[in-house]
C-alpha positions in Angstrom: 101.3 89.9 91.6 97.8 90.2 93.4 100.2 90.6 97.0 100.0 93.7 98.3 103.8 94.8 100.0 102.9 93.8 103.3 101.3 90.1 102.1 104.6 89.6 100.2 107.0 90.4 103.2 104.4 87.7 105.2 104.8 85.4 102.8 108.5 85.9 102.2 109.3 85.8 105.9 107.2 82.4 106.6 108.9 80.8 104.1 112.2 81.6 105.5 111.3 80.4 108.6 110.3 77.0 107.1 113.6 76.9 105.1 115.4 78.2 108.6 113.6 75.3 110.6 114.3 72.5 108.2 118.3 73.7 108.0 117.8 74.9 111.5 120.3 72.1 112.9 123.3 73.5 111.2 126.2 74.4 112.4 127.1 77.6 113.3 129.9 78.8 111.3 132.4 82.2 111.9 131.1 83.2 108.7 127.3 82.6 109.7 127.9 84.1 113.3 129.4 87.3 111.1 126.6 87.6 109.0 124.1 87.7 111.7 126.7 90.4 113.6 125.9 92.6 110.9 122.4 91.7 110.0 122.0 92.7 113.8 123.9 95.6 113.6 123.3 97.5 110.7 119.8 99.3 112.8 122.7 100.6 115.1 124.6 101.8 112.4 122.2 104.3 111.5 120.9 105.0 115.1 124.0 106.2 116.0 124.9 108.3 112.9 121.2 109.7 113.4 121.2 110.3 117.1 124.8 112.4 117.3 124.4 114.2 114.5 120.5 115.4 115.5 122.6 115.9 119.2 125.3 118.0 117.9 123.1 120.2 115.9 120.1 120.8 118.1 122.4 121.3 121.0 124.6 123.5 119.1 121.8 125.6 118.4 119.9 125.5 121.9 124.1 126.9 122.8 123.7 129.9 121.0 120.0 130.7 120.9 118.5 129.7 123.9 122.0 129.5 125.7 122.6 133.2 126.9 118.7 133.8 127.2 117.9 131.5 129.8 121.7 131.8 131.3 122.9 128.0 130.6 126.1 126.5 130.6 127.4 124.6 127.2 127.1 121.7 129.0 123.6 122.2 130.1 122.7 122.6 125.6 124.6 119.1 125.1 122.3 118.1 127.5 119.1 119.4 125.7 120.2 118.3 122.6 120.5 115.0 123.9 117.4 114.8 124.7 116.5 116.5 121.3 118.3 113.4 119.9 116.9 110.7 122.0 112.9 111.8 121.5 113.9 111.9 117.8 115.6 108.7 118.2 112.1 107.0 119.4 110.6 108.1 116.4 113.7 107.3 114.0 114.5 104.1 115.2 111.1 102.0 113.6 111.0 103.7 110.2 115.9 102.7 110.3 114.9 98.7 111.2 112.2 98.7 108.6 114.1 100.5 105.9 117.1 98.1 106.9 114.7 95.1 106.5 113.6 96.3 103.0 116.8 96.5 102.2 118.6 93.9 103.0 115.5 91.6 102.9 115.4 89.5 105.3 116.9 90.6 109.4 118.8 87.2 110.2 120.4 84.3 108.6 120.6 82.2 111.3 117.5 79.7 112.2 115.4 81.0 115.6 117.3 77.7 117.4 120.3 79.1 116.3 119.5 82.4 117.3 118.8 81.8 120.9 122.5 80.1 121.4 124.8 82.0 124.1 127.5 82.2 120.8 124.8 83.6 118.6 124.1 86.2 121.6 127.4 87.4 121.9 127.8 87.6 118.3 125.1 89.8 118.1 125.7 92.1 121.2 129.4 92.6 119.4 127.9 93.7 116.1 125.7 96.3 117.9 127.9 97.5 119.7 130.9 98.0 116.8 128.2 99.5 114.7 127.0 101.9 116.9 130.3 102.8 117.9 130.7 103.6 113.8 127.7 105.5 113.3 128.0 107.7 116.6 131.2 108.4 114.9 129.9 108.9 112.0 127.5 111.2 113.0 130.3 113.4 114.5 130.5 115.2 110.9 128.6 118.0 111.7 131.8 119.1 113.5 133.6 119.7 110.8 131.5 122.2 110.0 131.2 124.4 113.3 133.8 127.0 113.6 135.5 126.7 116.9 135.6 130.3 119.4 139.7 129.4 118.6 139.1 129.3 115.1 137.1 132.6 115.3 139.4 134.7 117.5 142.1 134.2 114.9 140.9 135.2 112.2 139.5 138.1 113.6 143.3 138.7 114.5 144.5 138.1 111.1 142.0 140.4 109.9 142.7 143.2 112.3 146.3 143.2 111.4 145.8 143.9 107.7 
């Protein structure tokens, strides 16, 4: 086609809204209200999976480089790598909704009328909130990979006694 990608999602998306406004009167089903949960959710999905794991690793490293040197607390890297995570997070989140777009082709299935009900609303703020719950959990899994000071003491023990 002549259309270059950005002319094609234009064209795609206008004609979804015509479809959306001509059906736009329908009624709104569980099964619509779900699909729109997780349209609207999926961004969050990957947000969360992206912002703890960038936490966890940038404050786990501020911890034991920068930790002792400028005399912090633990608490006080978590803290740094939050905010690690959340300027990352600024720059992440565009490039995750577009991607998600591309993707999934299209970021609603309900009609904008439909959208802006108080049911549609709540819908929405529940599938947001699940999915970010899932990806900040998720995004725990560079955990399993840190060795705890625990872990470390005992087998330093178990090595000693041999």
């Amino acid at each position: 086609s002549g259309l270059s990608n950005s002319e094609q999602e234009f064209l795609a998306e206008a004609l979804s809204h015509v479809i959306d406004e001509k059906n736009g009167s329908g009624e709104l089903t569980r099964k619509l209200l779900a699909q729109e949960a997780v349209y609207a959710g999926i961004p969050f999905l990957g947000f969360g999976f992206l912002d703890n794991t960038i936490m966890l690793c940038a404050g786990e490293y501020i911890d034991l480089s920068l930790g002792s040197v400028l005399g912090i607390s633990t608490l006080a890297a978590a803290g740094l790598g939050n905010l690690v995570s959340d300027v990352a997070g600024i720059g992440t989140a565009g490039t995750v909704e577009r991607n998600v777009k591309r993707i999934l082709g299209r970021s609603t299935v309900l009609s904008p009328r439909q959208r802006d009900t108080p049911r549609a609303h709540r819908w929405v703020f529940a599938g947001r909130c699940i999915s970010i719950c899932v990806g900040c959990i998720l995004g725990m899994w560079p955990l399993l990979l840190l060795s705890r000071p625990d872990q470390e003491d005992t087998e330093e023990k178990k090595t000693a006694e041999k």
